[in-house]
LOVEX-20265 format. One line per 10 residues: their letters; for each residue y, z negated, x negated of C-alpha. Coordinates in steps of 0.1 Angstrom, whole numbers, plus 5000, padded with zeros to 4 digits. Layout:
N
a = Y,Z,X ~ ...
//
This chain:
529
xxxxxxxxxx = 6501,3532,1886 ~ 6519,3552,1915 ~ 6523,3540,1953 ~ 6498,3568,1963 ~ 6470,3556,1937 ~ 6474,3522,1941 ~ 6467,3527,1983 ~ 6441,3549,1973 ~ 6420,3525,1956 ~ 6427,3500,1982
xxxxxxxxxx = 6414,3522,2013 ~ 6380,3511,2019 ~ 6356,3541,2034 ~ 6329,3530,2062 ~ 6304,3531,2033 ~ 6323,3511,2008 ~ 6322,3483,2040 ~ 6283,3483,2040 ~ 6279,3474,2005 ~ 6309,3447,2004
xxxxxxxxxx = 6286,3435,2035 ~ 6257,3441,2010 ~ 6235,3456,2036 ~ 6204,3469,2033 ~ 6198,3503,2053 ~ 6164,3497,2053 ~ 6169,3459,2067 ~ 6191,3472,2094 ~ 6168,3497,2104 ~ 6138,3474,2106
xxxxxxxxxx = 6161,3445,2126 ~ 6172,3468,2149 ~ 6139,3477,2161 ~ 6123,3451,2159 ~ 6125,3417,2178 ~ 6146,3390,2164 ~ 6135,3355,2170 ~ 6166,3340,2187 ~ 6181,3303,2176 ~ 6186,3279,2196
xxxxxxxxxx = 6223,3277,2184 ~ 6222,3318,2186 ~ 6216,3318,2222 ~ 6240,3288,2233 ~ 6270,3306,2212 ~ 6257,3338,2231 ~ 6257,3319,2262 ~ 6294,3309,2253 ~ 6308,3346,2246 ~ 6291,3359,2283
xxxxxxxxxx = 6303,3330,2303 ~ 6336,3341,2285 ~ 6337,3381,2283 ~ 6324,3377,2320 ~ 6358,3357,2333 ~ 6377,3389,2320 ~ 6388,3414,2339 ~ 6377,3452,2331 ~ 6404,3461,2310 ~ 6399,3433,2290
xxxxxxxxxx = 6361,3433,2288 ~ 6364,3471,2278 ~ 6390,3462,2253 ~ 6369,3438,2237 ~ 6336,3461,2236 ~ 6359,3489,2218 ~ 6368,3459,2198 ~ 6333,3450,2189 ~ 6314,3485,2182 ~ 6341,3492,2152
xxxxxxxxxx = 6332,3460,2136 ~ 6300,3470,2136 ~ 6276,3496,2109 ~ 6267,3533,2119 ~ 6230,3519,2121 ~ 6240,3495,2145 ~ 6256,3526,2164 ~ 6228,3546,2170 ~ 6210,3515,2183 ~ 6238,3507,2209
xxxxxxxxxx = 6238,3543,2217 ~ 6198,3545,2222 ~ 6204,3515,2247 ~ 6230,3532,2268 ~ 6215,3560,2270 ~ 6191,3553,2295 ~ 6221,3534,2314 ~ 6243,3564,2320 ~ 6218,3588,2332 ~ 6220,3592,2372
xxxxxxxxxx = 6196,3607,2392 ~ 6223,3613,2413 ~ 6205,3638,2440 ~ 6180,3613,2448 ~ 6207,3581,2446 ~ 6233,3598,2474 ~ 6205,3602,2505 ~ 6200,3565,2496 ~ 6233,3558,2502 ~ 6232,3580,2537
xxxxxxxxxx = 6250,3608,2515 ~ 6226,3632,2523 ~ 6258,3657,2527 ~ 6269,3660,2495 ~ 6236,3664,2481 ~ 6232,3693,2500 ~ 6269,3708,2491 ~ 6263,3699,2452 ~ 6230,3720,2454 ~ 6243,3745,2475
xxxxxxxxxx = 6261,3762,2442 ~ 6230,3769,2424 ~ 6218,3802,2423 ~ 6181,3814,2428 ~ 6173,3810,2395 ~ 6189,3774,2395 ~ 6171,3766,2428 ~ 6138,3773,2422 ~ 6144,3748,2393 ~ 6161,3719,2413
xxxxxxxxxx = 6128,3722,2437 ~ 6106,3712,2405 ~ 6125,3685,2398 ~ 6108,3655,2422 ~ 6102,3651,2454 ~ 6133,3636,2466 ~ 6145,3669,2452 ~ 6125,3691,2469 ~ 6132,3671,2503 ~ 6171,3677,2504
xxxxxxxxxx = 6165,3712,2497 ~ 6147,3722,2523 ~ 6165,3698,2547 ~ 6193,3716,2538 ~ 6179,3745,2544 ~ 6195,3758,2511 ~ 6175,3791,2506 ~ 6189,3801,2545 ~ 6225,3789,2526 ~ 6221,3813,2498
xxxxxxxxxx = 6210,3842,2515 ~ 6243,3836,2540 ~ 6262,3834,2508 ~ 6252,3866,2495 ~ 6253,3884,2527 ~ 6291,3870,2533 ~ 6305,3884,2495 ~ 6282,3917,2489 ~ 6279,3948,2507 ~ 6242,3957,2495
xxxxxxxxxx = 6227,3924,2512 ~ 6251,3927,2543 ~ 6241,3963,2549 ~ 6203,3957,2538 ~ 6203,3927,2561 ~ 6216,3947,2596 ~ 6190,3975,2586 ~ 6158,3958,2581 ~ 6170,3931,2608 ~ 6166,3897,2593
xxxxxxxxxx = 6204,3895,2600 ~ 6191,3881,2633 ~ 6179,3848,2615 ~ 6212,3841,2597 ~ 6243,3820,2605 ~ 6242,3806,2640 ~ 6212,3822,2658 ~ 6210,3833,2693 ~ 6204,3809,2725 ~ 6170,3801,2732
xxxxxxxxxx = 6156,3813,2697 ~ 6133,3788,2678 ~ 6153,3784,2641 ~ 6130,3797,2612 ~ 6120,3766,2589 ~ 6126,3762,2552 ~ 6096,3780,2538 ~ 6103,3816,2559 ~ 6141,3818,2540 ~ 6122,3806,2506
xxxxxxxxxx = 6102,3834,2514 ~ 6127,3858,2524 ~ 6149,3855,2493 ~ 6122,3873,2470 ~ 6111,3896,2493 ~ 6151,3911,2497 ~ 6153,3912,2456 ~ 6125,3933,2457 ~ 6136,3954,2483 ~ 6172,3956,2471
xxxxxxxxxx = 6153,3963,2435 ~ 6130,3991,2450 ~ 6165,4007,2456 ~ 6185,4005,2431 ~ 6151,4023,2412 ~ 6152,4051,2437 ~ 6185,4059,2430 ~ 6172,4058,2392 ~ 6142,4080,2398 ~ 6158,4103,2424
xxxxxxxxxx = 6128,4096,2449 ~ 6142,4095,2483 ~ 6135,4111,2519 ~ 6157,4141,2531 ~ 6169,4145,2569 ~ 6188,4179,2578 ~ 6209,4187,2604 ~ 6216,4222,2612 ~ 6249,4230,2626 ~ 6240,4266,2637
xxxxxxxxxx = 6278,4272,2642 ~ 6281,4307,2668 ~ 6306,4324,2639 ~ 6316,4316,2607 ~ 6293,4291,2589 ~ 6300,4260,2570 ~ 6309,4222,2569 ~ 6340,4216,2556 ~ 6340,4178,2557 ~ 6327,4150,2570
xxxxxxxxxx = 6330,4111,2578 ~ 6295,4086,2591 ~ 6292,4050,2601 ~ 6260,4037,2616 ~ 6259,4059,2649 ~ 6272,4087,2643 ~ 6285,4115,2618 ~ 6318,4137,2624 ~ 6319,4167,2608 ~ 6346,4194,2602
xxxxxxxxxx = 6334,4232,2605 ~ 6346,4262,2594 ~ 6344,4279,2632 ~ 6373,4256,2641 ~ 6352,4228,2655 ~ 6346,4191,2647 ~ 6314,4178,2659 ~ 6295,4145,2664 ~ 6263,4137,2656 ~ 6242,4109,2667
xxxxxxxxxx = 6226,4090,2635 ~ 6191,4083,2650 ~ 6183,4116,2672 ~ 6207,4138,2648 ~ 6214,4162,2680 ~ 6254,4165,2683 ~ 6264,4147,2708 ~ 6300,4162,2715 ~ 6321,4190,2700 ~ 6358,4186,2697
xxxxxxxxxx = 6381,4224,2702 ~ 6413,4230,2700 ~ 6422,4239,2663 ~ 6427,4278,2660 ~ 6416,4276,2624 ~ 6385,4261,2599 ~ 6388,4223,2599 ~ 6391,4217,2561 ~ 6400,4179,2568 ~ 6392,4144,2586
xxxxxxxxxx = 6389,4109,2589 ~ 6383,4083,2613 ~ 6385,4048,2621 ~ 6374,4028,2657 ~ 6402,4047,2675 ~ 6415,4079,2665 ~ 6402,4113,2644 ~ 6431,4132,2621 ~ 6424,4165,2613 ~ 6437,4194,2593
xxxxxxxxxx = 6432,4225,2594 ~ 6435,4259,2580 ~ 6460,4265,2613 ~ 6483,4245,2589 ~ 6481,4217,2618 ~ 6478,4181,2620 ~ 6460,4170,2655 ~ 6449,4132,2662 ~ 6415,4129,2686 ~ 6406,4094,2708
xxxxxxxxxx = 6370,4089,2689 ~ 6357,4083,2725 ~ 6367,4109,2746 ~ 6373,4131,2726 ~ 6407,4143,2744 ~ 6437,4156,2717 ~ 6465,4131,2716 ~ 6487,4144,2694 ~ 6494,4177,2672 ~ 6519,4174,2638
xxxxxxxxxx = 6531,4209,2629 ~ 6550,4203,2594 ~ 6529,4223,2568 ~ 6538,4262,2568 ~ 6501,4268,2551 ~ 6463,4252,2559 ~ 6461,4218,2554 ~ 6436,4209,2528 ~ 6436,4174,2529 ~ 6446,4139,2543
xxxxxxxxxx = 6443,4099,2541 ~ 6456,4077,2565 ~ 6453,4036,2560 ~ 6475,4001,2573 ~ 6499,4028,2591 ~ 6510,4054,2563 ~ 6489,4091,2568 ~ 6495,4113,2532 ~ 6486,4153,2541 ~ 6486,4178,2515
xxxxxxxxxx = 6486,4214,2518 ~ 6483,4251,2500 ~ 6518,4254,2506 ~ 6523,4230,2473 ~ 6535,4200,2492 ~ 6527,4161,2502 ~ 6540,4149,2537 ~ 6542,4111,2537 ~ 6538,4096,2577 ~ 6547,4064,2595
xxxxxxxxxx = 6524,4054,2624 ~ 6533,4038,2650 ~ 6505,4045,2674 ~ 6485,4084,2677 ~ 6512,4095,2697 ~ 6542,4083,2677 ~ 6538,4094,2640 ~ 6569,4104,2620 ~ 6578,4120,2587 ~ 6590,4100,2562
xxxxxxxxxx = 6593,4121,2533 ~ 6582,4157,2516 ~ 6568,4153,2479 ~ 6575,4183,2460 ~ 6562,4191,2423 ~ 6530,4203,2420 ~ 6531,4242,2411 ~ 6502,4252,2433 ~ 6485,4244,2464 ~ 6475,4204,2466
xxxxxxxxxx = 6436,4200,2471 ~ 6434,4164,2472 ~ 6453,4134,2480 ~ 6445,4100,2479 ~ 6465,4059,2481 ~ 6463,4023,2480 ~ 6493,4000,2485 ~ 6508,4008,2449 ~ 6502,4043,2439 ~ 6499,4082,2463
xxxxxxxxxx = 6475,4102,2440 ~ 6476,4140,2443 ~ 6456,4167,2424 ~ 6464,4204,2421 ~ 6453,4240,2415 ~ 6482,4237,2390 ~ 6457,4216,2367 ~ 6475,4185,2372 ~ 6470,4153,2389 ~ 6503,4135,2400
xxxxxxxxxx = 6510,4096,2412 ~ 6539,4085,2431 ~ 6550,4050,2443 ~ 6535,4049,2478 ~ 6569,4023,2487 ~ 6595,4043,2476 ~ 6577,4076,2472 ~ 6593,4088,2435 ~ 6573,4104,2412 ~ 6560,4081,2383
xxxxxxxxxx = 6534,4101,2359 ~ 6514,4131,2359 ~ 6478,4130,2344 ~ 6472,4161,2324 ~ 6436,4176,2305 ~ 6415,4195,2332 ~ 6415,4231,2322 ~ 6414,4243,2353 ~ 6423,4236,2391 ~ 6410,4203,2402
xxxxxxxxxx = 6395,4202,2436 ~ 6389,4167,2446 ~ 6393,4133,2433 ~ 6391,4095,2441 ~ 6410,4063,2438 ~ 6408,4026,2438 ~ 6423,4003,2416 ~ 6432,4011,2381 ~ 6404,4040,2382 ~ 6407,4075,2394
xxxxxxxxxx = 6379,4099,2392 ~ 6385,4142,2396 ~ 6362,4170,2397 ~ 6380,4207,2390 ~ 6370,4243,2385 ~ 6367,4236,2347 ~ 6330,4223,2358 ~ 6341,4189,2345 ~ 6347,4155,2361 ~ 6374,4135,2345
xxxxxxxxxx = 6379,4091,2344 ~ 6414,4081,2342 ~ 6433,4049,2339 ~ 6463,4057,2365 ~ 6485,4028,2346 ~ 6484,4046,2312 ~ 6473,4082,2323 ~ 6445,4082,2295 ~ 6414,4103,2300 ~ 6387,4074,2295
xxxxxxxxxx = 6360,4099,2298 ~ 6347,4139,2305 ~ 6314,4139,2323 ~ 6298,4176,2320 ~ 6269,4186,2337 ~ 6279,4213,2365 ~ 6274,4250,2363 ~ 6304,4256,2387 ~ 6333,4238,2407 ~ 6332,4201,2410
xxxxxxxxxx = 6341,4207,2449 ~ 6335,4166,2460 ~ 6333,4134,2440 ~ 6327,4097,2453 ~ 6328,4069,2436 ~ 6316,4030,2438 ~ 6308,3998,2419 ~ 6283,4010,2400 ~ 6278,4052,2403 ~ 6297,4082,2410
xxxxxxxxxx = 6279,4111,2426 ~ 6297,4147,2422 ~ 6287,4177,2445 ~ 6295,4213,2428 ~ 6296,4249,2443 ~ 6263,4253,2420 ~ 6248,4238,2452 ~ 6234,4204,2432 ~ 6243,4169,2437 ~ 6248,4146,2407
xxxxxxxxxx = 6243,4107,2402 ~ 6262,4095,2373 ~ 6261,4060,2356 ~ 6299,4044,2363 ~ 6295,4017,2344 ~ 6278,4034,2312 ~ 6307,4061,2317 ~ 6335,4037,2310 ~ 6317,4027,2281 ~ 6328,4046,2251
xxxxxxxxxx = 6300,4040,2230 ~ 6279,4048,2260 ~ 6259,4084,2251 ~ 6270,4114,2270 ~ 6235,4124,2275 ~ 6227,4087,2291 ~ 6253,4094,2321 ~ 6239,4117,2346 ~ 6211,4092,2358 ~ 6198,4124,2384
xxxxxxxxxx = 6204,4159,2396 ~ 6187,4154,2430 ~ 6167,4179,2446 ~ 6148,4179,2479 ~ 6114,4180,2470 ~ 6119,4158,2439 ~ 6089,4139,2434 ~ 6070,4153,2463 ~ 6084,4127,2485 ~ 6074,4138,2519
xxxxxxxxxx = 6108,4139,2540 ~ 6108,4121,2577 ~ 6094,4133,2605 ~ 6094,4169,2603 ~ 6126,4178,2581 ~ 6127,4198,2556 ~ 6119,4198,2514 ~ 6146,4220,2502 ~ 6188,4207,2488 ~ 6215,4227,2500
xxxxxxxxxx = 6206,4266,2495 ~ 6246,4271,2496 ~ 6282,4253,2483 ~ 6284,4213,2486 ~ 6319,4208,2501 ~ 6317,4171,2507 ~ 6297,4139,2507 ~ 6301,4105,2515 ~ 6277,4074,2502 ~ 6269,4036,2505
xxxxxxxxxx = 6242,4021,2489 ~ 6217,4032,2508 ~ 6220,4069,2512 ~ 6238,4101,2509 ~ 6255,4124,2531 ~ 6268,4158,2524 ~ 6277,4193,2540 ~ 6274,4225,2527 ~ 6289,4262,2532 ~ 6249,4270,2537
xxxxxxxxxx = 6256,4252,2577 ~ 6240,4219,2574 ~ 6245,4184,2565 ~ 6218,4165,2545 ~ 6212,4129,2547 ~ 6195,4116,2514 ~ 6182,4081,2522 ~ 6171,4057,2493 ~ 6162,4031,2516 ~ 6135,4045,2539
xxxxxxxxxx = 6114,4059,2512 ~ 6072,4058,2512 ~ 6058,4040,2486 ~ 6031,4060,2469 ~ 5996,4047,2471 ~ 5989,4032,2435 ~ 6028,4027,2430 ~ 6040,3996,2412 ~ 6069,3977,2425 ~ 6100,3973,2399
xxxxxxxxx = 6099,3939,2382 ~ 6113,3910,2398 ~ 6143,3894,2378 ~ 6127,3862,2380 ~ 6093,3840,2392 ~ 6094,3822,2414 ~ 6071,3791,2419 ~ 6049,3785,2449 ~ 6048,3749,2462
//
């Protein structure tokens, strides 16, 4: 007989020890269970072993234990276990306020979601106590308001941004049971949105520019207050959001204003001139003019001290500033075939599109070229980009996904009749404005989903009188009767300007709720106490 056999039949298995043992399942099951009357000379050995295992230290006492359990039968296993149990389960919300911990009660429960907290509040009492001490639903709501845009925006405009973080002087705080209350009533609202934007039902506000020659908005730029827009009769104006009367006209380019952005100090423009000229956003008053470009400036992005122009003349300018009055060339991009529409940048990557079909990306550091995305058919006429995505819309009448790492076409989204003139893009939608005069929602995320349907991507073509939604106070019912030329969004609304004069302002947020009208369904119940 070999080694290996002989070792073989010597290894006992755990059941081979229980019938060497001669046990009887059954036995152990029943002694286990049941009471077993205790000897005397049981409980003085007993006695003995405690007095001993408790003179040990931990190590030693744990050692033993470990010791003791694999001397002893699976059944007697599960009966230990059932014991402890019990032993090791902590109740440890309730056990820390005991211990004046009420602190880190409150910071453990403080990373529960809704969902999670409306649980916990069930649980007991005790429970229920540090929660509302805490004031954890006030917490959450902070939480949410802190990390997304939606609930920050949403809380400034219905005003409940007043009862958050650390109230004003003199103000009684809101108890518990208002923020408990608050929390459902904001997922409602913030749901109630979100379906607007599905359904297309929102209310329509129209400024009319009545320019005194030519007639159309080139571009435009809003915040809160106001909204700056680029005309083609060589003005920019600026509209105040709440009376929508313009509130101050800017002159001084001898050309349409095809171009502009903002921030809290300065305006750049460009201009058909083929000039560059930086506005203070107070006054008013020119500060600067940059006269590089031999043909109109079509287009320009300035961010953290770098300004990009592009222009018909084919080119991409590349500026340093040091302040509105100190700006400085850095460097002349030259490749694209035919005028540049449309630049755009982050920290990594200068992203230019082209009549020539063609979009292009250059470092933004060094400025070399590094790939150029090809598949429009046609010109492309605007585009966006932020992170890995971009997003163009071109003459073709089709707007394009790419991944600007790999220059693959993720997706083709048709839909237009004409020009894809302006395109936006977020988190969760893009919306495309065409020279067929309509605006388009489209899905973002379904769109980078290849198994996502084409026909399931255009959530909604909006139109004025969609849904018979009565606009605000005496505005009118009808989209743009001419060319979209540009829009800007948030979550909340929509703002674009037309060659038809006027700039609409499609608000999802301040929309009538029709008598009989269901709200959307709540992602979750909550339970009243």
């Amino acid at each position: 007989m070999s080694e290996t056999e002989t070792n073989m039949e010597t290894c006992s298995l755990p059941d081979e020890q229980i019938d060497d043992r001669k046990i009887d399942p059954t036995t152990v099951v029943k002694s286990l269970s049941e009471p077993v009357e205790e000897t005397e000379e049981f409980l003085k050995e007993s006695a003995g072993c405690l007095k001993m295992f408790e003179n040990w230290n931990e190590v030693e006492q744990v050692t033993f234990v470990e010791n003791l359990l694999s001397r002893m039968c699976h059944y007697q296993h599960g009966q230990v276990n059932t014991f402890l149990k019990p032993m090791l389960q902590r109740d440890f919300i309730s056990a820390l306020p005991a211990k004046g911990l009420d602190h880190i009660a409150e910071n453990i429960l403080a990373y529960l979601d809704a969902r999670s907290l409306c649980a916990a509040e069930l649980v007991c009492k005790e429970w229920y106590r540090v929660i509302s001490e805490g004031n954890l639903w006030k917490k959450l709501i902070e939480r949410r308001v802190l990390t997304d845009s939606q609930w920050k925006g949403l809380s400034e405009r219905r005003a409940w941004d007043q009862y958050l973080f650390k109230q004003r002087h003199g103000e009684t705080p809101k108890d518990h049971k208002f923020y408990r209350l608050l929390y459902p009533q904001i997922i409602q609202d913030i749901e109630r949105i979100e379906n607007n934007w599905r359904t297309g039902r929102h209310a329509l506000q129209r400024i009319h520019c009545r320019s005194e020659t030519s007639k159309g908005v080139y571009c435009l730029q809003y915040d809160d207050n106001k909204i700056i827009s680029g005309l083609r009769d060589n003005t920019i104006k600026v509209w105040d959001r709440n009376t929508l009367e313009c509130v101050q006209v800017l002159t001084g380019h001898t050309g349409s204003v095809l171009c502009l952005q903002y921030d809290e100090n300065i305006i750049i423009s460009g201009s058909s001139d083929s000039t560059v000229r930086v506005w203070d956003v107070k006054s008013g008053e020119m500060m600067n003019t940059l006269i590089h470009h031999c043909e109109a400036v079509l287009h320009l992005r300035f961010c953290d001290g770098i300004m990009v122009t592009c222009s018909k003349d084919r080119s991409i300018a590349v500026w340093d500033m040091q302040s509105p009055t100190e700006i400085n060339l850095r460097r002349v991009l030259v490749g694209h075939r035919a005028a540049v529409n449309v630049v755009d940048f982050d920290e990594k990557y200068i992203v230019s599109a082209s009549g020539d079909r063609t979009i292009k990306v250059w470092n933004t550091s060094t400025c070399e070229f590094v790939r150029t995305l090809n598949g429009h058919k046609r010109g492309i006429a605007c585009l966006q980009y932020r992170d890995r995505l971009v997003v163009s819309g071109s003459s073709d009448n089709t707007i394009r996904l790419w991944d600007i790492e790999c220059g693959a076409c993720l997706r083709v989204l048709e839909g237009h009749e004409e020009l894809v003139r302006c395109i936006r893009f977020d988190s969760k939608r893009i919306v495309s404005g065409a020279y067929d005069g309509k605006i388009k929602v489209w899905d973002l995320q379904a769109a980078l989903d290849p198994r996502a349907p084409a026909g399931t991507l255009c959530l909604r073509t909006l139109v004025g009188s969609d849904n018979n939604i009565q606009p605000v106070a005496s505005l009118c019912l009808q989209e743009h009767s001419g060319r979209v030329f540009r829009l800007q969004f948030d979550e909340f609304q929509i703002v674009s300007s037309s060659h038809d004069d006027t700039i609409l302002i499609w608000d999802f947020l301040n929309v009538p709720v029709p008598e009989g009208a269901r709200s959307p369904a709540r992602s979750y119940t909550y339970v009243s106490k």
